[in-house]
VEXPALO-350745 format. One record per residue: residue in three letters; x, y, z of N, C-alpha, C, CB in turn. Coordinates in steps of 0.1 Angstrom, whole numbers, plus 2048, in hexadecimal, padded with zeros to 3 digits. Glycine has a CB too. Layout:
N
{rec ALA,{X,Y,Z},{X,Y,Z},{X,Y,Z},{X,Y,Z}}
...
END
This chain:
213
{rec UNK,{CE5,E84,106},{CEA,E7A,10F},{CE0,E6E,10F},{CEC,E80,11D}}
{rec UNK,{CE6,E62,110},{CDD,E55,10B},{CD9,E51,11B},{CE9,E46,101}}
{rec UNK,{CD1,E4E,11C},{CC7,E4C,126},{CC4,E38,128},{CB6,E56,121}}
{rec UNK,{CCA,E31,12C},{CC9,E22,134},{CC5,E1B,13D},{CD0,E1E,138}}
{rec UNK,{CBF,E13,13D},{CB4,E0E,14C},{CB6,DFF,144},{C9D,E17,14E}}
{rec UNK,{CBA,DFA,151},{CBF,DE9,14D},{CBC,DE0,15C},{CD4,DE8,14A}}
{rec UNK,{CB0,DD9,158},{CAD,DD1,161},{CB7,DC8,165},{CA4,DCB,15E}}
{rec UNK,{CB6,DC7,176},{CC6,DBE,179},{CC1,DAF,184},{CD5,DCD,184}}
{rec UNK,{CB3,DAD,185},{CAF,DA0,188},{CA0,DA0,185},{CB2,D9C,196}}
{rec UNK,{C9C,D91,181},{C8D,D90,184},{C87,D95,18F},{C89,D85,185}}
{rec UNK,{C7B,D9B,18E},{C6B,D9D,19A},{C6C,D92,19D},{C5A,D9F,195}}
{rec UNK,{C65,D90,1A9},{C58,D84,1B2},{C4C,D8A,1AD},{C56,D84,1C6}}
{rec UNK,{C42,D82,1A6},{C35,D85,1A4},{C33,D89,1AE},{C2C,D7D,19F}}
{rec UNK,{C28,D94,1AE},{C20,D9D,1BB},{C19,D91,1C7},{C11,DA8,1B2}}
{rec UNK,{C15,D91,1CB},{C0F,D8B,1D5},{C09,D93,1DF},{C18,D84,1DB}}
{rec UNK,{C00,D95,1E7},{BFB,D9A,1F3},{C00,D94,202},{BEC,D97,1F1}}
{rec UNK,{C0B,D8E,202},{C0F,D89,20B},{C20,D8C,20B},{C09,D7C,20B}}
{rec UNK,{C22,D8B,1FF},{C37,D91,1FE},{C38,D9E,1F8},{C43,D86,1F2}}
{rec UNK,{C44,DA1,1FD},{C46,DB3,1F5},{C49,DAB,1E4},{C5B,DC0,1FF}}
{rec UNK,{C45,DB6,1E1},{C4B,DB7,1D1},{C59,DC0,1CC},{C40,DBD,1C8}}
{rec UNK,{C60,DB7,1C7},{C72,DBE,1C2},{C6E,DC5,1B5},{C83,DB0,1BC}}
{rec UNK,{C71,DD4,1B5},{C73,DD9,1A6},{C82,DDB,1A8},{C69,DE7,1A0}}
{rec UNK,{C8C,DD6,1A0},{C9A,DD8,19F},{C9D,DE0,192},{CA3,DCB,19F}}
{rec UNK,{CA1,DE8,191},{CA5,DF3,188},{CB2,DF9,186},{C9E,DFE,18C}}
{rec UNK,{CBA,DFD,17C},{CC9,DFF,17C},{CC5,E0A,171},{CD4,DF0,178}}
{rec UNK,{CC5,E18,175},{CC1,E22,16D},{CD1,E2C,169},{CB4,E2A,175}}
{rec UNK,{CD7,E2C,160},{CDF,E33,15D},{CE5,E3F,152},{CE2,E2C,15E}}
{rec UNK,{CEA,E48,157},{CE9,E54,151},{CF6,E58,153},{CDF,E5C,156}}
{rec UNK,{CFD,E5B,148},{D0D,E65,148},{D13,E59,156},{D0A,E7E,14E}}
{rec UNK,{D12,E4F,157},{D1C,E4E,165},{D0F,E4D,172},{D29,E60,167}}
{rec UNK,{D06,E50,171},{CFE,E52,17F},{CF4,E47,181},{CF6,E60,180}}
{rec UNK,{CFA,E3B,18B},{CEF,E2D,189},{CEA,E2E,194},{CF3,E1D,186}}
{rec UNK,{CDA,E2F,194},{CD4,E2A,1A3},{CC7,E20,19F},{CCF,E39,1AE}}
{rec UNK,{CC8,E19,1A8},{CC0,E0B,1AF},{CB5,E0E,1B5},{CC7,E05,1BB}}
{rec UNK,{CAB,E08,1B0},{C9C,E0F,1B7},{C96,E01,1BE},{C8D,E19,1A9}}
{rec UNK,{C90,E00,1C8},{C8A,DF8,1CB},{C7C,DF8,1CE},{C8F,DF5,1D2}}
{rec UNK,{C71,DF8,1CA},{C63,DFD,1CD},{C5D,DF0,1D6},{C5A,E02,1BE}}
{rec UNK,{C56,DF2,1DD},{C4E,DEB,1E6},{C44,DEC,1E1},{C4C,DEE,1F2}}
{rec UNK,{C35,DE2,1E8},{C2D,DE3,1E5},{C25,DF3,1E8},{C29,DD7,1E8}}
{rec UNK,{C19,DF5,1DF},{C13,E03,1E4},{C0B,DFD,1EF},{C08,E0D,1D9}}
{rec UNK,{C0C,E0D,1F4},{C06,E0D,204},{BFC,E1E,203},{C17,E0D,213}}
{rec UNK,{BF6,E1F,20F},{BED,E27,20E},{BFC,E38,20C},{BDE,E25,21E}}
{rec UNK,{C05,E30,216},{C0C,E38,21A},{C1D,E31,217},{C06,E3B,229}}
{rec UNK,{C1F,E31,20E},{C2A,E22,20E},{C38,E2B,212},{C2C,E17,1FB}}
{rec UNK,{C3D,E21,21F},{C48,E20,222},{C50,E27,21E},{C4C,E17,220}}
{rec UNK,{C58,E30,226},{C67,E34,21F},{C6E,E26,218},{C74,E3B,22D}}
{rec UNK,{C78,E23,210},{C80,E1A,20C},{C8D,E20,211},{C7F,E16,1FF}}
{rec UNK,{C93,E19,21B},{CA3,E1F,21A},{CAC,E1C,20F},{CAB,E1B,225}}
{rec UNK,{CAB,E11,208},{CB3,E11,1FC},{CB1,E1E,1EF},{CAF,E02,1F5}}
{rec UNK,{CA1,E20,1EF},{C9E,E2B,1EC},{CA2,E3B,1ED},{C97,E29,1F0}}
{rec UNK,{CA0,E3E,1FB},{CA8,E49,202},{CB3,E4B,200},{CA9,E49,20C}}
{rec UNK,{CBE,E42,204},{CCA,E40,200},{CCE,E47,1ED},{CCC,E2F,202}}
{rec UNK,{CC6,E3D,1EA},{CCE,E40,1D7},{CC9,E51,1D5},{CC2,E31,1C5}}
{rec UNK,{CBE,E54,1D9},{CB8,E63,1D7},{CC9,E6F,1DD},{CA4,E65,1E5}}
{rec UNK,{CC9,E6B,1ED},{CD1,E76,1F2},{CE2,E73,1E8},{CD3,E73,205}}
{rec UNK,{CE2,E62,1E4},{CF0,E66,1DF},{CF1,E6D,1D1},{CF9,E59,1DE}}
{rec UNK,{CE7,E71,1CA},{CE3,E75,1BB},{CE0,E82,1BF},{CD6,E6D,1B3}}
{rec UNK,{CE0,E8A,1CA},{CD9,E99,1C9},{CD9,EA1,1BB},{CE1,EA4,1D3}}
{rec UNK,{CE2,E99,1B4},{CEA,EA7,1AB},{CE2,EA0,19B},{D04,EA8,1AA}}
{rec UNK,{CD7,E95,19E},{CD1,E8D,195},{CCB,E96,189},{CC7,E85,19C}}
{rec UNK,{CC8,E94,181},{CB9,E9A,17D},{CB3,E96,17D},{CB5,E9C,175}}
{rec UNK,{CA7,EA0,183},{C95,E9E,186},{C92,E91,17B},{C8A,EB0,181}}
{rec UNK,{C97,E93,170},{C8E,E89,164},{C8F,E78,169},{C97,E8B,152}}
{rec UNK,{C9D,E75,16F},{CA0,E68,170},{C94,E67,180},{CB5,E65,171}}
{rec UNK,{C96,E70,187},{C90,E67,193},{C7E,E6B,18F},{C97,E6E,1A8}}
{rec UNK,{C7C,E6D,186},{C6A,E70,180},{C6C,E60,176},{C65,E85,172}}
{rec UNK,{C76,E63,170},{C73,E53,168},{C71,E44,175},{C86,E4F,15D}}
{rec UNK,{C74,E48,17E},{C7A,E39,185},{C6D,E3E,188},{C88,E35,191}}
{rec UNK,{C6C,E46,195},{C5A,E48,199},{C4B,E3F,193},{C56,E59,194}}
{rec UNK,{C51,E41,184},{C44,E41,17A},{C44,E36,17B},{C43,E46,16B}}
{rec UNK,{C52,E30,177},{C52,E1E,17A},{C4B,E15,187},{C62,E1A,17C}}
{rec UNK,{C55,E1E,192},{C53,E16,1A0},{C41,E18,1A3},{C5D,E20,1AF}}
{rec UNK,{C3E,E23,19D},{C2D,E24,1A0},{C24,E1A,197},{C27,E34,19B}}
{rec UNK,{C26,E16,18C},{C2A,E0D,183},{C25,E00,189},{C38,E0E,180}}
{rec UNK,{C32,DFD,18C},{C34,DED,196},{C2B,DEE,1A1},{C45,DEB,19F}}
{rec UNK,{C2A,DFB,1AE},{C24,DF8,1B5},{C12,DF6,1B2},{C28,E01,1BE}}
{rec UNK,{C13,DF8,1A7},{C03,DF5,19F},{C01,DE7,19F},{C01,DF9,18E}}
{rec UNK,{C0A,DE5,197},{C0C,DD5,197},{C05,DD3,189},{C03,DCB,1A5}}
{rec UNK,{C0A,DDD,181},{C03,DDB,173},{C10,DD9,166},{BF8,DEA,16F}}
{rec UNK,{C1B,DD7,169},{C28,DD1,162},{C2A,DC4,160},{C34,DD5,168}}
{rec UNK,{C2F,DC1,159},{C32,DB2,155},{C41,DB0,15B},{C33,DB0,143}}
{rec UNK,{C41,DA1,160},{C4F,D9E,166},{C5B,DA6,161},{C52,D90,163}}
{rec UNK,{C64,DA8,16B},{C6E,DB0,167},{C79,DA6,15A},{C76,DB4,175}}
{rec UNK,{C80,DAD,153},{C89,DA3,14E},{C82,D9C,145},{C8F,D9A,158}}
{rec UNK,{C76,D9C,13D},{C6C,D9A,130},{C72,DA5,127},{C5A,D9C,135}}
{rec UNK,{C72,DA3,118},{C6F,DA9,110},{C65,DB6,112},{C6D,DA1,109}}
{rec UNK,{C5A,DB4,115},{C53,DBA,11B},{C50,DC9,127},{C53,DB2,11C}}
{rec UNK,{C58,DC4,131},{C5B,DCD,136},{C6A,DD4,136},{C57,DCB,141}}
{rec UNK,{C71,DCE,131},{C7E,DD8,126},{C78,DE1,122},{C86,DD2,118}}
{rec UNK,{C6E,DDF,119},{C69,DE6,10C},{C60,DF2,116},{C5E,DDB,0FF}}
{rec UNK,{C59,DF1,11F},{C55,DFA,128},{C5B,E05,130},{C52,DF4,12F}}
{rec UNK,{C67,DFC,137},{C6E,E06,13C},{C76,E0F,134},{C75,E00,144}}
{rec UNK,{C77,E08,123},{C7C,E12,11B},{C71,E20,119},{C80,E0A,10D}}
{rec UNK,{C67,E1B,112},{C60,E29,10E},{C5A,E30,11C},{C52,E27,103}}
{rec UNK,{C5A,E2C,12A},{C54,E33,135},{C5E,E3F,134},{C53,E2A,145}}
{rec UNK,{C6E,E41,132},{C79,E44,133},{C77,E4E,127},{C81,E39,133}}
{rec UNK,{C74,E47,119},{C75,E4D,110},{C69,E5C,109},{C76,E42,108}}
{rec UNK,{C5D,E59,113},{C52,E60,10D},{C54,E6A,119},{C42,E58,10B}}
{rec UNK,{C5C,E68,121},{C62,E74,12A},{C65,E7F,125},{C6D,E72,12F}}
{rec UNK,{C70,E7A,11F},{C7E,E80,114},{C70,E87,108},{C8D,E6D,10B}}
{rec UNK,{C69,E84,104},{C63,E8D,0FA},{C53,E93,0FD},{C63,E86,0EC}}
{rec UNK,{C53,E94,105},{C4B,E9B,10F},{C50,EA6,115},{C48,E93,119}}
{rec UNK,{C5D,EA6,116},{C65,EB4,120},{C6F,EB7,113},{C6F,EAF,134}}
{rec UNK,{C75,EB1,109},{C78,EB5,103},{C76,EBC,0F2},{C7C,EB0,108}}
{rec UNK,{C6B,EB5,0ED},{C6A,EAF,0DE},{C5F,EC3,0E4},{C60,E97,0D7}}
{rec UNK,{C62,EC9,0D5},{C5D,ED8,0D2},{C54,ED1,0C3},{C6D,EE7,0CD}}
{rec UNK,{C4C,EC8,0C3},{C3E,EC5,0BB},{C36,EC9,0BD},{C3A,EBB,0B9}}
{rec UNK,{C31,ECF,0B2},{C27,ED6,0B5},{C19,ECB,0BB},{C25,EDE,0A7}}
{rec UNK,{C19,EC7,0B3},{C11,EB9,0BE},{C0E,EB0,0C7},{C10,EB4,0BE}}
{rec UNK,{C1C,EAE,0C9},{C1E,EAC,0D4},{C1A,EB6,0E3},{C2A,EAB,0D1}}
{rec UNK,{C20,EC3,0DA},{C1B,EC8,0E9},{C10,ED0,0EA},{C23,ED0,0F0}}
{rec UNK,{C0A,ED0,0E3},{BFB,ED1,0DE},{BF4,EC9,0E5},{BF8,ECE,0D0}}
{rec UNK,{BF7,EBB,0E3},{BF1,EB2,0EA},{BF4,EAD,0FC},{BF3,EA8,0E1}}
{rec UNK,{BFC,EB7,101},{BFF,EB5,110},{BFA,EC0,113},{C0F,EB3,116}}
{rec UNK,{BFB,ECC,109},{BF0,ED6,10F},{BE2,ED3,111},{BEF,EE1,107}}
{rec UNK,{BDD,ECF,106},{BCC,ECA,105},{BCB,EC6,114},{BC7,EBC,0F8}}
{rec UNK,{BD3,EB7,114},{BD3,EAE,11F},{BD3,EB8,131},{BE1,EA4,11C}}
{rec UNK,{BDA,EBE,130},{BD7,EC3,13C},{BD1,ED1,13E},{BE2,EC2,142}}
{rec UNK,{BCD,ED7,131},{BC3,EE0,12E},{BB5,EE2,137},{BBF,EDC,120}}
{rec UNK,{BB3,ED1,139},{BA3,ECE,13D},{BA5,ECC,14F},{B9D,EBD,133}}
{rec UNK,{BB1,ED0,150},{BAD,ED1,161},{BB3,EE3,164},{BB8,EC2,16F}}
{rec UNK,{BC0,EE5,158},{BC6,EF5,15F},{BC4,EFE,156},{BD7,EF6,164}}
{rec UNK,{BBC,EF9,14D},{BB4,F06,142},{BC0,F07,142},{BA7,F13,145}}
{rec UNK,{BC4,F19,13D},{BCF,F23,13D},{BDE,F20,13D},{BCE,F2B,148}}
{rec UNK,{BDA,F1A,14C},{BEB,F16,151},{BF1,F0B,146},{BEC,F0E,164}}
{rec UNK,{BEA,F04,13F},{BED,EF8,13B},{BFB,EF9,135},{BE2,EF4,131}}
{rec UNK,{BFE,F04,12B},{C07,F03,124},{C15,F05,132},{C04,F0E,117}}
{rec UNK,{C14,F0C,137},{C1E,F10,142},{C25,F01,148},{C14,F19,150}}
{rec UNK,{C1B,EFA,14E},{C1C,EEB,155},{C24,EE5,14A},{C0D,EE2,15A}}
{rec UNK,{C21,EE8,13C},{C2A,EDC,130},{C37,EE3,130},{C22,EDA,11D}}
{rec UNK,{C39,EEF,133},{C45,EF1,132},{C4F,EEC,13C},{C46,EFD,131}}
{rec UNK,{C45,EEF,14A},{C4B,EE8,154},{C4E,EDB,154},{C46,EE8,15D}}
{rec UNK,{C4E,ED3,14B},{C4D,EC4,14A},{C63,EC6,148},{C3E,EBB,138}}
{rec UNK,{C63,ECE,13F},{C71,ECC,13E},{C7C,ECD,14B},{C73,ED5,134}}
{rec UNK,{C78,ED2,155},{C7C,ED6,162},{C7D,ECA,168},{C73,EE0,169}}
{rec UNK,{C71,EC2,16B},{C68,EB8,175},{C67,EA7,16E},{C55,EBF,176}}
{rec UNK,{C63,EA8,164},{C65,EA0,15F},{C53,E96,163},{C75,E9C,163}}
{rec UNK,{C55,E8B,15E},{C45,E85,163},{C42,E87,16F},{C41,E77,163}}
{rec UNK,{C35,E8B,176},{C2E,E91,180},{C24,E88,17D},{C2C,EA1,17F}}
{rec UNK,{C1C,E82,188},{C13,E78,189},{C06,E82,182},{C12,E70,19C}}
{rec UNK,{C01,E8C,186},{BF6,E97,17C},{BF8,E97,16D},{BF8,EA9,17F}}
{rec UNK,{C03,E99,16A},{C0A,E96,157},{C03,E8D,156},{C1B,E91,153}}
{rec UNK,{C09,E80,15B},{C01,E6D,155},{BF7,E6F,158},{C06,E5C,15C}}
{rec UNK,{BF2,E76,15E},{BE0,E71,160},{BD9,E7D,158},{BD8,E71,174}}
{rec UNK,{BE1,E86,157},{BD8,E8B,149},{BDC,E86,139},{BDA,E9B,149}}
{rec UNK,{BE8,E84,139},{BE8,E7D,12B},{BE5,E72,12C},{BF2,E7C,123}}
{rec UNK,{BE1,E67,135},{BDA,E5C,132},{BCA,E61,130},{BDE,E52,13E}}
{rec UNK,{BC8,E66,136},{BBC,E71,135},{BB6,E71,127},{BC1,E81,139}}
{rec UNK,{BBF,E7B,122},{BBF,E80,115},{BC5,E74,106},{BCB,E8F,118}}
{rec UNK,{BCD,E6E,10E},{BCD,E61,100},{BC1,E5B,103},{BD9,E53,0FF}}
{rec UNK,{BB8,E5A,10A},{BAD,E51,10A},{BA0,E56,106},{BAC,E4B,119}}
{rec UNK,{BA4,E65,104},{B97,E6B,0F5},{B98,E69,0E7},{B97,E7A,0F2}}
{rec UNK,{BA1,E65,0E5},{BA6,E67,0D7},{BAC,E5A,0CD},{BB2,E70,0DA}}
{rec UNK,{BA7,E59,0C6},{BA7,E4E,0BB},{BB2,E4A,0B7},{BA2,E50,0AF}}
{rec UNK,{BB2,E3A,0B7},{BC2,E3B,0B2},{BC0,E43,0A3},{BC9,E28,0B0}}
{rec UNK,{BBD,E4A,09B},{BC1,E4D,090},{BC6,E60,094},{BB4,E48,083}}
{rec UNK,{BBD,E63,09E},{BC2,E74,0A0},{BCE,E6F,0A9},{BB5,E81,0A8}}
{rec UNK,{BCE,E65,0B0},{BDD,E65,0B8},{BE8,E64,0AE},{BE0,E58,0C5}}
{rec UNK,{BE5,E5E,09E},{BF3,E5F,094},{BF7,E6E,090},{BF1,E57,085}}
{rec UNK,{BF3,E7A,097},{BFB,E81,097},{C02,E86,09E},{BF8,E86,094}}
{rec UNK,{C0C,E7B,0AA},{C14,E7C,0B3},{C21,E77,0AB},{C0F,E75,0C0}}
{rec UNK,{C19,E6F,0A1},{C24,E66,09D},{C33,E6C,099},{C1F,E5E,091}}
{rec UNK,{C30,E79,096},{C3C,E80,08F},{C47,E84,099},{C37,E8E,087}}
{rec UNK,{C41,E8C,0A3},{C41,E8D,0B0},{C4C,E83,0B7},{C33,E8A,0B4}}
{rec UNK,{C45,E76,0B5},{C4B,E6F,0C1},{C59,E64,0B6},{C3C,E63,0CA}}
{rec UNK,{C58,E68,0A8},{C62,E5D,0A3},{C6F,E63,0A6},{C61,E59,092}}
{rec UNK,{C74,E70,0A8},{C7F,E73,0AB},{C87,E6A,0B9},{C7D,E81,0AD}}
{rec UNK,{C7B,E65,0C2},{C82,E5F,0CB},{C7E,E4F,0D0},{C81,E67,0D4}}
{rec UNK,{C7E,E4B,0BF},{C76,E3B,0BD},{C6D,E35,0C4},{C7F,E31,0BD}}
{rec UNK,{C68,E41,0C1},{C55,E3E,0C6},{C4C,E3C,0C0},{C4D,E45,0CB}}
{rec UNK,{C43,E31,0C2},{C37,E32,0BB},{C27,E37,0C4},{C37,E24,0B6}}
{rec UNK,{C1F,E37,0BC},{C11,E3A,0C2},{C0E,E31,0C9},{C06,E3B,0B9}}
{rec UNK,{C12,E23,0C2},{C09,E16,0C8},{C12,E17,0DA},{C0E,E02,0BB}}
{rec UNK,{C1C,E18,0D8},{C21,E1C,0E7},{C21,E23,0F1},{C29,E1D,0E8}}
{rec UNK,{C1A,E33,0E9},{C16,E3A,0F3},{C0A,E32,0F7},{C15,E48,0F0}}
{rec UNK,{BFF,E2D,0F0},{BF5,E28,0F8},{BF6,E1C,0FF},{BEA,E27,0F2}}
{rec UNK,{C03,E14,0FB},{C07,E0A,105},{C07,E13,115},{C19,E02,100}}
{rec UNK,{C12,E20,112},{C16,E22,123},{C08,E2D,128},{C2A,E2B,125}}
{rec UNK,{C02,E30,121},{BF1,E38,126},{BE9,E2C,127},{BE8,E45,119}}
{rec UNK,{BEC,E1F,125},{BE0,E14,127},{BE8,E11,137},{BDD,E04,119}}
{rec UNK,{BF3,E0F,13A},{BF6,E0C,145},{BF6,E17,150},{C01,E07,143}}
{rec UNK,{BF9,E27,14E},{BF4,E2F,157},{BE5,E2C,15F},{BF4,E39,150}}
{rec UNK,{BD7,E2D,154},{BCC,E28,155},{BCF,E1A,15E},{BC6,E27,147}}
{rec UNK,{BD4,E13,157},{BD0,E07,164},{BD8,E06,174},{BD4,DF6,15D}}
{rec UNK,{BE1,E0F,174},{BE7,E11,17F},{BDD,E1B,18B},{BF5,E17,17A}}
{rec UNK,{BD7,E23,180},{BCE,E2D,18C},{BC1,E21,18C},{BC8,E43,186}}
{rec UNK,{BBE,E1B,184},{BB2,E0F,187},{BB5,E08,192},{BAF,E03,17B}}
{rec UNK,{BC2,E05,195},{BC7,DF7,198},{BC9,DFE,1A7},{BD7,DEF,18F}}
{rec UNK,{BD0,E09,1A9},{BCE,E13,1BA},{BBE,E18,1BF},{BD8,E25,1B8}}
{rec UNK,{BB5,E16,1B4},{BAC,E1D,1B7},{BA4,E0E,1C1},{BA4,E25,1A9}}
{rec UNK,{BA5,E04,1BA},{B9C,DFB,1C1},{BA3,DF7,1D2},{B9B,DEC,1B7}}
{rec UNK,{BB2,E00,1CF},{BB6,DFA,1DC},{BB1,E04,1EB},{BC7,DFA,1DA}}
{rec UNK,{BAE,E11,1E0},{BAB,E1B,1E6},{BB2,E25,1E9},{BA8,E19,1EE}}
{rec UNK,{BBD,E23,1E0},{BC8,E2A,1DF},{BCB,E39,1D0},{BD2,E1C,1DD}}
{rec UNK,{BD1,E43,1D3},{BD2,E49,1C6},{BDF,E49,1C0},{BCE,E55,1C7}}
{rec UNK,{BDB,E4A,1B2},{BEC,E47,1A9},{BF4,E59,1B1},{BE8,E49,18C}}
{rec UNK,{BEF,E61,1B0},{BF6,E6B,1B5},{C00,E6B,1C4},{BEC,E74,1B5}}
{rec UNK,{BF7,E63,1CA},{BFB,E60,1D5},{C0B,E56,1D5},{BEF,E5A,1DC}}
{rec UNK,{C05,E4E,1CD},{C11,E46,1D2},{C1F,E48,1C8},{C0C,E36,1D1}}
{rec UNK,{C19,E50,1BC},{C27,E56,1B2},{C30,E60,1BD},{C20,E62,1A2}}
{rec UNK,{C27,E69,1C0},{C2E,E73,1CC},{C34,E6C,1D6},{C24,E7B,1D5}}
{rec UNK,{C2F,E65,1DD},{C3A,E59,1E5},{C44,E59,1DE},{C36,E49,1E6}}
{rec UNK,{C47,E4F,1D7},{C4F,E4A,1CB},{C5B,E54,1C7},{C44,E48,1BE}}
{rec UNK,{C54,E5B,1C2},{C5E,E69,1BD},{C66,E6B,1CB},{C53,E79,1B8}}
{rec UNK,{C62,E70,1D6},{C6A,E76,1DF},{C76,E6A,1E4},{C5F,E7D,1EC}}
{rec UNK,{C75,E5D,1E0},{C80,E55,1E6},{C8C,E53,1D9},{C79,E44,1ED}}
{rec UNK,{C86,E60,1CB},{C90,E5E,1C0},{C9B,E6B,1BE},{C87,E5C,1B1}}
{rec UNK,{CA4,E66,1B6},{CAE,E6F,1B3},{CA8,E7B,1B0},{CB6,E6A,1A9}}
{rec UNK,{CB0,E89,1B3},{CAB,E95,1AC},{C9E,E95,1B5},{CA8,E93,19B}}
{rec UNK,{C96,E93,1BF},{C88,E93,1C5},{C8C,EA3,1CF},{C82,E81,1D0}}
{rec UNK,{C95,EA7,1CC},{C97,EB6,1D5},{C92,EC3,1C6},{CAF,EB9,1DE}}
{rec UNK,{C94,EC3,1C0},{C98,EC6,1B4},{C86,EC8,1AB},{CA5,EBA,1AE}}
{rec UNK,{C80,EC1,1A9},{C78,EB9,1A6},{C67,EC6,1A7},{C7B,EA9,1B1}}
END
């Protein structure tokens, strides 16, 4: 099943003084919902437009409301390029897509390399949690350990994802596009005083599938 996310207006550059619009049109078999993210907060806001799209999707999959999450956490960083750019098309595509072969793709390298990655905080359990990825889908601990873990490694040992990720027209250079933007998202909460965990968890609970999850 083909997986769609179609921007449906420009952002307002961020500001410290106006909310920021992330508009989103995520669609699946028939199932479209609308995300609106606000700016992060220590504690940010329910969104009722939010709330709403979650309770009318109960029957969602966990994966679509972890893709939006990743995004809205994303935006509330303030580390995305205007909506409606080439640019962040191409973002919202592989945030979506390195989902999908992460919970799904059986490479040996691939999951080799999400084990390693979260090896170094749950030893043992590691392999268990990657299976769980197919269940859950991105989990704010996942991105901060594989941003983690792409940030040891050369681009020349990361070309052995490459095999890995071409089944679902991926490249390397993109995974470290979306692990360079994880990294600056937990940089970018940290100076606020804020954590990336914190505010993905927000995030998630106002998305589809967030009962499930």
């Amino acid at each position: 099943m083909l997986l769609t996310l179609r921007c449906l207006s420009p952002i307002p550059r961020p500001s410290t003084s106006i909310t920021t619009l992330f508009l989103v049109s995520l669609v699946l078999g028939g199932l479209v919902a609308i995300i609106k993210a606000a700016p992060a907060a220590a504690d940010p806001a329910p969104n009722p437009m939010l709330t709403q799209t979650a309770r009318s999707a109960k029957t969602a999959s966990p994966h679509i409301g972890s893709a939006m999450a990743a995004l809205a956490t994303l935006q509330d960083a303030d580390v995305l390029p205007p909506e409606g750019t080439p640019e962040a098309n191409h973002i919202i595509r592989f945030v979506i897509q390195f989902q999908s072969v992460f919970t799904k793709s059986d490479d040996p390298a691939v999951q080799e390399f999400a084990r390693q990655a979260l090896a170094h905080k749950y030893g043992d359990q590691a392999a268990d949690i990657v299976k769980g990825l197919r269940t859950t889908g991105w989990t704010a601990d996942v991105l901060e350990r594989l941003s983690d873990e792409e940030a040891r490694h050369s681009s020349e040992n990361l070309h052995t994802l490459a095999q890995g990720f071409a089944p679902f027209n991926l490249s390397v250079e993109e995974f470290h596009r979306f692990m360079q933007l994880v990294r600056d998202a937990r940089q970018a909460f940290r100076t606020r005083g804020l954590e990336f965990q914190h505010i993905f968890s927000s995030r998630r609970k106002e998305m589809p599938g967030a009962e499930s999850s």
